[in-house]
BAGUKE-233015 format. One record per residue (C-alpha): y, z negated, x negated; residue number from 1; residue in one letter. Coordinates in nm, 3 decimals. Layout:
<mimis>
{mimi {Y,Z,X},NUM,A}
...
</mimis>
This chain:
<mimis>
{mimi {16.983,-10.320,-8.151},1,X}
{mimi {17.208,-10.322,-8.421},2,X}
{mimi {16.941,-10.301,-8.705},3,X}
{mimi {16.569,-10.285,-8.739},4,X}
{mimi {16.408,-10.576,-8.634},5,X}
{mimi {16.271,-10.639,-9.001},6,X}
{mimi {16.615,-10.624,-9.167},7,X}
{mimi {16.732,-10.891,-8.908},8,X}
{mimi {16.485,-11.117,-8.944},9,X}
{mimi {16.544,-11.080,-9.342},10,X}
{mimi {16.886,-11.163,-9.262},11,X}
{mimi {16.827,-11.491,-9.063},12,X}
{mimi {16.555,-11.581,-9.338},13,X}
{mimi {16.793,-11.511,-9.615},14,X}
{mimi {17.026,-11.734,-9.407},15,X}
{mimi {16.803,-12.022,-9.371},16,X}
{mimi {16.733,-11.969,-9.752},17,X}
{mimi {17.056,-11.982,-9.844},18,X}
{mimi {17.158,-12.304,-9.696},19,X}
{mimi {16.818,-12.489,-9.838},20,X}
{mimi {16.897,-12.352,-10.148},21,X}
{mimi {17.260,-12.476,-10.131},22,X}
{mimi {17.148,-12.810,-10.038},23,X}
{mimi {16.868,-12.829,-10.305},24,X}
{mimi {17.125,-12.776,-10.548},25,X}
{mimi {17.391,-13.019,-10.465},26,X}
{mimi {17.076,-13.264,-10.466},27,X}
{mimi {16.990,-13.163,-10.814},28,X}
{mimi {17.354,-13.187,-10.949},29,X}
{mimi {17.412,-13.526,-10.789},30,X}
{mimi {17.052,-13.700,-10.841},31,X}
{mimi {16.976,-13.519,-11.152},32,X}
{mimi {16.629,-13.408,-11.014},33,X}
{mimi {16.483,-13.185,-10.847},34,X}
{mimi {16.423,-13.289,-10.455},35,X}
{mimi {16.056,-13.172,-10.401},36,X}
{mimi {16.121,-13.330,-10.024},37,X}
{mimi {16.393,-13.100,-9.922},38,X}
{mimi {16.176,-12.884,-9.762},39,X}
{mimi {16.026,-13.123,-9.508},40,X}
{mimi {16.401,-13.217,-9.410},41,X}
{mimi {16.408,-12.833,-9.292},42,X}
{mimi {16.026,-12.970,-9.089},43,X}
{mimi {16.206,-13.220,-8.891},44,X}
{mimi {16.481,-13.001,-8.810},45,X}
{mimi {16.237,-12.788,-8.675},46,X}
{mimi {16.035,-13.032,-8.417},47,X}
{mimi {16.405,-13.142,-8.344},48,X}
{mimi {16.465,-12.798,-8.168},49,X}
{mimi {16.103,-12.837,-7.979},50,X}
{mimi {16.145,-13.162,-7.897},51,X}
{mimi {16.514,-13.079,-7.751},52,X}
{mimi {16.404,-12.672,-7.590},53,X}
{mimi {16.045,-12.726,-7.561},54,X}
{mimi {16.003,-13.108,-7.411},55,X}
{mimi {16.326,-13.159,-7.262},56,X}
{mimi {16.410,-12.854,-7.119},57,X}
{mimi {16.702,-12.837,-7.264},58,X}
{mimi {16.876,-12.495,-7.450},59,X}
{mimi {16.790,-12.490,-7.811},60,X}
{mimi {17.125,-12.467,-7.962},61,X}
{mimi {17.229,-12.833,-7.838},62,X}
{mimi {16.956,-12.895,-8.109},63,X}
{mimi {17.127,-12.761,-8.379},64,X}
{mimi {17.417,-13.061,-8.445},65,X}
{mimi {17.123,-13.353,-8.362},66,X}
{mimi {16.904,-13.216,-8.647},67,X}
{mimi {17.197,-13.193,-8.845},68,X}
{mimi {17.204,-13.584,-8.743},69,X}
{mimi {16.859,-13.659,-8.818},70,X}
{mimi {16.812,-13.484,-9.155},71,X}
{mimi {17.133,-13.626,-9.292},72,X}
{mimi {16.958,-13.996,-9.157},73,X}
{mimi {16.623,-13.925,-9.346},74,X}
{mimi {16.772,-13.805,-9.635},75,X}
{mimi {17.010,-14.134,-9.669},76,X}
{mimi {16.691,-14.368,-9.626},77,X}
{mimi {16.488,-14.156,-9.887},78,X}
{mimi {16.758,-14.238,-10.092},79,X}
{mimi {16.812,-14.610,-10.023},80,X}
{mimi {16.454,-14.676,-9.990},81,X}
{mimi {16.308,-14.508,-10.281},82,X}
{mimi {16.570,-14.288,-10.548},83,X}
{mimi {16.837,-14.542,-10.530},84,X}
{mimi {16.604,-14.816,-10.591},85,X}
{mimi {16.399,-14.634,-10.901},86,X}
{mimi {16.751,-14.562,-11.018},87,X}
{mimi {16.835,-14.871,-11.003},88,X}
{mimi {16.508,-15.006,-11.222},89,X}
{mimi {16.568,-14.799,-11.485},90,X}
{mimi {16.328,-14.492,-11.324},91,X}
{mimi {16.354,-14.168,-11.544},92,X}
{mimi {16.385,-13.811,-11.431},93,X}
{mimi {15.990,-13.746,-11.441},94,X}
{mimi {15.898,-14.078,-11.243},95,X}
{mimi {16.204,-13.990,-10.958},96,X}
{mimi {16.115,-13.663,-10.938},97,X}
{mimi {15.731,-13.736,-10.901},98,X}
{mimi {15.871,-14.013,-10.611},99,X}
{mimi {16.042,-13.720,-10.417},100,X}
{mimi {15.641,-13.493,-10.419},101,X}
{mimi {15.543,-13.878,-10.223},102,X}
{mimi {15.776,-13.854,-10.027},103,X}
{mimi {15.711,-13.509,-9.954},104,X}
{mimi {15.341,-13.610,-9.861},105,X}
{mimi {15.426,-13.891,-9.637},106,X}
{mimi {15.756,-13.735,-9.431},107,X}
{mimi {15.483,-13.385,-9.370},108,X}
{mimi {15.223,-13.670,-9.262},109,X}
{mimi {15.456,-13.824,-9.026},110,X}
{mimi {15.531,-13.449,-8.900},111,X}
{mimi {15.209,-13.382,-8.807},112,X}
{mimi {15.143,-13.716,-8.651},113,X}
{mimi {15.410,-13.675,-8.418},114,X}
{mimi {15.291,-13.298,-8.344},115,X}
{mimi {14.984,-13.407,-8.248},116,X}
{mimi {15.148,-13.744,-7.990},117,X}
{mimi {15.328,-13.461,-7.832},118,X}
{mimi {15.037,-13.266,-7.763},119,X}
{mimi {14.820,-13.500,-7.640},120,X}
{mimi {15.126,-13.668,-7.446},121,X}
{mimi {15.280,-13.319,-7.279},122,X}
{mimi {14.952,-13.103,-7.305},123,X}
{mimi {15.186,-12.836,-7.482},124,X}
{mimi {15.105,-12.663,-7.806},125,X}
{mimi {15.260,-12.799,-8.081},126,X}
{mimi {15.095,-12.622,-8.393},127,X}
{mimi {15.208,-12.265,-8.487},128,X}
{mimi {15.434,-12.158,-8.214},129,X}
{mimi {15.788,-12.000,-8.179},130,X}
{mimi {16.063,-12.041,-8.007},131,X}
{mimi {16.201,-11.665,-7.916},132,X}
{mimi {16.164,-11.712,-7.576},133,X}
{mimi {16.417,-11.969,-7.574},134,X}
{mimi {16.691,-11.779,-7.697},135,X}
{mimi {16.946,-11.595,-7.568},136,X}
{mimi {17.014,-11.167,-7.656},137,X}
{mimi {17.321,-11.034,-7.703},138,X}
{mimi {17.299,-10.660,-7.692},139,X}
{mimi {16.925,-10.628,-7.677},140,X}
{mimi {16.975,-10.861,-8.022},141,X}
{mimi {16.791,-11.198,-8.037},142,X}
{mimi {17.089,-11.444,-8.016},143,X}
{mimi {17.008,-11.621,-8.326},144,X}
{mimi {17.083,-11.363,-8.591},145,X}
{mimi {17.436,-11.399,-8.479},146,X}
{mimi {17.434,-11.748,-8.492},147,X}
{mimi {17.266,-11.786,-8.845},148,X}
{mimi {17.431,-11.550,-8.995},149,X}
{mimi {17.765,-11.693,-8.831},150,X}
{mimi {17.649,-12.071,-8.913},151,X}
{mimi {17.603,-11.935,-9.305},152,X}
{mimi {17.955,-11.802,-9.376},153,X}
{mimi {18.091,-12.116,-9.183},154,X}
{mimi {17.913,-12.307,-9.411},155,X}
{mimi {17.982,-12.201,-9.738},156,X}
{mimi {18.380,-12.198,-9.611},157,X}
{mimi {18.378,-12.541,-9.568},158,X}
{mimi {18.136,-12.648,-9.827},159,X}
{mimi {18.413,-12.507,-10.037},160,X}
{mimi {18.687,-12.666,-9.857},161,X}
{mimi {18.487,-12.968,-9.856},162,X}
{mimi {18.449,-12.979,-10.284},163,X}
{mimi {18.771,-12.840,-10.339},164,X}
{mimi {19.007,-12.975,-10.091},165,X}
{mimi {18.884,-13.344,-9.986},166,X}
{mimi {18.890,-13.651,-10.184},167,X}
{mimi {18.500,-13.732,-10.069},168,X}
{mimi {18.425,-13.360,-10.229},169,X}
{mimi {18.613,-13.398,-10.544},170,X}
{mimi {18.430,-13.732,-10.527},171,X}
{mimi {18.074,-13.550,-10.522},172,X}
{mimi {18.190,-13.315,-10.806},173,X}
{mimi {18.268,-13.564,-11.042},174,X}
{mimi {17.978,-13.766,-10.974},175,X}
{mimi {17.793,-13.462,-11.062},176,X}
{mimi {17.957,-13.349,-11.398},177,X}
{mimi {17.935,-13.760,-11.515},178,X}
{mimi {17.844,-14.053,-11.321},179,X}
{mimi {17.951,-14.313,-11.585},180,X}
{mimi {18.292,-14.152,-11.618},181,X}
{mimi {18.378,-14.139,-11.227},182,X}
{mimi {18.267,-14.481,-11.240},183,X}
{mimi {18.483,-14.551,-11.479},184,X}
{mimi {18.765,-14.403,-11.284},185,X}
{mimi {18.650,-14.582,-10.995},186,X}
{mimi {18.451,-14.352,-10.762},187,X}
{mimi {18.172,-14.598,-10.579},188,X}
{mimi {17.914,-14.382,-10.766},189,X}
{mimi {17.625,-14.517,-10.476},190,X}
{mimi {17.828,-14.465,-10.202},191,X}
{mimi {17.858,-14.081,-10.302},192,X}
{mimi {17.526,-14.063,-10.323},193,X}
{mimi {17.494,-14.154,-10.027},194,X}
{mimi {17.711,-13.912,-9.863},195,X}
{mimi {17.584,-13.630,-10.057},196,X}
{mimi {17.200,-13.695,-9.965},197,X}
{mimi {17.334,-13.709,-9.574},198,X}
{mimi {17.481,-13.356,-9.642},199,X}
{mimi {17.202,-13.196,-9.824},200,X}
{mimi {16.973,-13.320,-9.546},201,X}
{mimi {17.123,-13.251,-9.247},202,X}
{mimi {17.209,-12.891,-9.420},203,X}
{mimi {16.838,-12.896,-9.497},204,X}
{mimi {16.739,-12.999,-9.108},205,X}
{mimi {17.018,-12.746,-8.979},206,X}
{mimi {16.840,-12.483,-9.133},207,X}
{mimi {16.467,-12.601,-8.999},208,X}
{mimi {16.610,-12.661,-8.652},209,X}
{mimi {16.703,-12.215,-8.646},210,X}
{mimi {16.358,-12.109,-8.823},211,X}
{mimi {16.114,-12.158,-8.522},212,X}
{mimi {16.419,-11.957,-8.344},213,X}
{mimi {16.240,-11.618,-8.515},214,X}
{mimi {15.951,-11.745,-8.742},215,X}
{mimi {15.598,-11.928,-8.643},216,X}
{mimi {15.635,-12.285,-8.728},217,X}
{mimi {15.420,-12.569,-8.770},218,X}
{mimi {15.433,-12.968,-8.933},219,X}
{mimi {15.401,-12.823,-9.295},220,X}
{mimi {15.650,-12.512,-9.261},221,X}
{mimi {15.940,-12.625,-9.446},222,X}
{mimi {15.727,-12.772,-9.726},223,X}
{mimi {15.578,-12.411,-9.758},224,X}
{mimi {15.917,-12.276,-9.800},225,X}
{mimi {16.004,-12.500,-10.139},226,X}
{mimi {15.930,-12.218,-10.380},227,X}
{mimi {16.161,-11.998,-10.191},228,X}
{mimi {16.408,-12.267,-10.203},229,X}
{mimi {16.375,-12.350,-10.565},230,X}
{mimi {16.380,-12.014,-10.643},231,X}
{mimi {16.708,-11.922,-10.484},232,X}
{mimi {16.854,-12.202,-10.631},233,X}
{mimi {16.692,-12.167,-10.991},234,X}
{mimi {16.772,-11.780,-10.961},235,X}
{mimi {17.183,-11.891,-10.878},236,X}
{mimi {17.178,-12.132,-11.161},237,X}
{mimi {17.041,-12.493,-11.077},238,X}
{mimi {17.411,-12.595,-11.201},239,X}
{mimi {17.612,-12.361,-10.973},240,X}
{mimi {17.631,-12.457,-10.591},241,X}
{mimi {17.816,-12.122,-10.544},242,X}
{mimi {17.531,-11.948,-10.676},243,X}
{mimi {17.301,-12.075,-10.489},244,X}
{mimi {17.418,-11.883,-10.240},245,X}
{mimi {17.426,-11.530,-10.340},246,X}
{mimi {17.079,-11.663,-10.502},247,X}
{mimi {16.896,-11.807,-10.157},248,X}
{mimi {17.064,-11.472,-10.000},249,X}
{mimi {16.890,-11.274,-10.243},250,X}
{mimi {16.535,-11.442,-10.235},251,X}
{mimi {16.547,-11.457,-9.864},252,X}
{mimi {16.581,-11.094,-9.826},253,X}
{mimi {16.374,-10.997,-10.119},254,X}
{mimi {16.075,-11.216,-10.005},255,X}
{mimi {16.028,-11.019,-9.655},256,X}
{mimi {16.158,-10.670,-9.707},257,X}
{mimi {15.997,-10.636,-10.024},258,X}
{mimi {15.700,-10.767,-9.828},259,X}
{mimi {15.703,-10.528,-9.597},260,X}
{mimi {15.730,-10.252,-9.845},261,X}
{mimi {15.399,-10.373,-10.080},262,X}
{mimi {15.237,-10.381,-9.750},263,X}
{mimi {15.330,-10.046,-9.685},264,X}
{mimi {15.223,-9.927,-10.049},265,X}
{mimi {14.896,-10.105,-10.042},266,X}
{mimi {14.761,-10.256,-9.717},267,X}
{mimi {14.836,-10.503,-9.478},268,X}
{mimi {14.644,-10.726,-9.671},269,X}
{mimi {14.952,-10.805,-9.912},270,X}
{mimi {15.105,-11.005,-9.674},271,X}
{mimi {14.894,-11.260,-9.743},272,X}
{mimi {15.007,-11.319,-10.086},273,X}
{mimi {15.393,-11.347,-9.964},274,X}
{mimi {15.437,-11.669,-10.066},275,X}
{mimi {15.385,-11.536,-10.469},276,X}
{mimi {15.724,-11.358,-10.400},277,X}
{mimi {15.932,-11.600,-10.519},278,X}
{mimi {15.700,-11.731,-10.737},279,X}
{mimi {15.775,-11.446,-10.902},280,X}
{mimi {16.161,-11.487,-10.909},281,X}
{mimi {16.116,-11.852,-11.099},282,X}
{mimi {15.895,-11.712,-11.327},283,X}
{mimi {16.126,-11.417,-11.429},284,X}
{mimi {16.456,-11.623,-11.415},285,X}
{mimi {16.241,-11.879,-11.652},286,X}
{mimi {16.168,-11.611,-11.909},287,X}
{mimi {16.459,-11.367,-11.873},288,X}
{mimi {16.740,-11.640,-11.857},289,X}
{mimi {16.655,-11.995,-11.732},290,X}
{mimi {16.997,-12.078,-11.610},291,X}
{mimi {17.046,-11.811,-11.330},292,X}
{mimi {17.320,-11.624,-11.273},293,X}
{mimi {17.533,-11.882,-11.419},294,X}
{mimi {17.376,-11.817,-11.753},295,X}
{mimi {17.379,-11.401,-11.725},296,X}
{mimi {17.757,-11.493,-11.649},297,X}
{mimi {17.805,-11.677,-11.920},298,X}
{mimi {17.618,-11.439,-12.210},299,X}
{mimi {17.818,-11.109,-12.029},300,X}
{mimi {18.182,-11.325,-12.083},301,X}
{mimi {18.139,-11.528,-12.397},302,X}
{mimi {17.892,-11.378,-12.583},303,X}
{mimi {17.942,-11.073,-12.831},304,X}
{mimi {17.668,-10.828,-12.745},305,X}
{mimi {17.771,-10.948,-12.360},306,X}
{mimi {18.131,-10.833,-12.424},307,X}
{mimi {18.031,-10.520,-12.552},308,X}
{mimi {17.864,-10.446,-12.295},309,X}
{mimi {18.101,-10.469,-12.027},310,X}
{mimi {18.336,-10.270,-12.272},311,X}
{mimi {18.093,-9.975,-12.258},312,X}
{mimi {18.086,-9.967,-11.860},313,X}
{mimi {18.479,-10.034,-11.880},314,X}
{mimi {18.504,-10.401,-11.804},315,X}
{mimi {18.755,-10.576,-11.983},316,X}
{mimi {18.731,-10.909,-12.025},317,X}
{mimi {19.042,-11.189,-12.051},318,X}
</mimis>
């Protein structure tokens, strides 16, 4: 193997992270809220892959593009059915947001309901269970740390091309900065919406479909995962899809080697209290500086003191 077995699966956490986190973000800049249902896209993805390797027979990459599918499907009805229309009434930030913790609720319901119809339909465990056995290795390496880490990079590539080069992108980024203005200039504001709540979702159910690749999974798993999400996004600066990504990269890895390393301090015990992790990043970014990154940017290239500082460790700044 390459690496130690704990520093890959890190990696394809930190992956899976980082693409939530992306999505999350281009969800808040768009909609204005936070998605408290983004999560659960990631659940779907993830019974997509048993439904397609486990049921069906069939090999569990040929899952990956379908959840991709069905999360970008969910997250256009969530919006039709429910943002869109709040919007629409007049809804505020507090009553839209509050809508997407519902949704939340009922999409993880739904999960589990069809969990439990394939178990009692196909006798086969559908609670807790992963998917290893179904992959491929490549060099005594599980095959999916090469494709997560692969399906990452690819992504950020062309969700850059995507904003910066396309006229849909440029679209979503003006939408995002003002939605009266690019109405004004004549962007269909709704229809934009639309596309950019099919992204974040299948992005969302892309990731879910690769975490029962490496990690136990279960109806409820990606709505366990929202502080990690949140954090990498809050931690990259809620306002900055590109750092989201170094921010879901960072959480991800943070959250299981530093793990590993309390348990090793203190007892295996720890491990039980994993999830407080990033808890602990949204709490410090809160205090310390509540934009993220962004905001550390900022204060090192505008601000006096920042300026000075960089001058001391021999950083000019233009």
């Amino acid at each position: 193997m390459l690496l130690p077995p704990l520093v890959m699966a890190a990696i394809v956490y930190a992956c899976e992270i980082t693409i939530l986190s992306i999505g999350f973000t281009m969800t808040y800049l768009t909609a204005k809220i936070p998605n408290f249902a983004h999560g659960t896209y990631a659940g779907y993805g993830i019974y997509v892959n048993y439904t397609i390797s486990k049921i069906l027979g069939l090999n569990p990459y040929i899952s990956f593009p379908v959840a991709f599918l069905v999360g970008g499907s969910i997250g256009v009805v969530v919006y039709m059915l429910v943002i869109g229309v709040l919007t629409k009434m007049g809804s505020g930030a507090i009553v839209l947001t509050i809508s997407t913790i519902a949704i939340d609720i009922f999409l993880t319901a739904l999960l589990y309901i069809y969990a439990y119809w394939l178990r009692d339909t196909f006798k086969t465990y559908t609670i807790f269970f992963i998917l290893k056995e179904k992959d491929f290795q490549l060099g005594g390496t599980p095959g999916i740390f090469f494709v997560a880490l692969t399906i990452c990079i690819v992504t950020v590539i062309l969700l850059h091309t995507f904003l910066t080069k396309t006229r849909l992108g440029v679209s979503m980024r003006a939408v995002a900065e003002d939605p009266e203005l690019a109405s004004v200039l004549g962007i269909d504001v709704y229809r934009t919406q639309l596309y950019s709540w099919f992204l974040t979702g299948g992005l969302a159910a892309l990731a879910g479909a690769m975490y029962p690749m490496w990690f136990q999974s279960h109806p409820a798993a990606g709505s366990y995962i929202i502080t990690s999400i949140m954090a990498g996004s809050l931690l990259g600066g809620m306002e900055n899809v590109y750092g989201a990504i170094i921010g879901g990269f960072g959480v991800g890895l943070s959250e299981i080697l530093l793990t590993n390393r309390l348990q090793a301090t203190f007892g295996i015990w720890v491990g039980e209290y994993r999830p407080l992790i990033p808890m602990f990043f949204l709490i410090a970014v809160l205090l310390i500086q509540p934009r993220g990154l962004q905001g550390a940017y900022e204060w090192l290239t505008k601000s006096k003191r920042g300026i000075e500082l960089l001058s001391k460790l021999g950083i000019k700044v233009e």
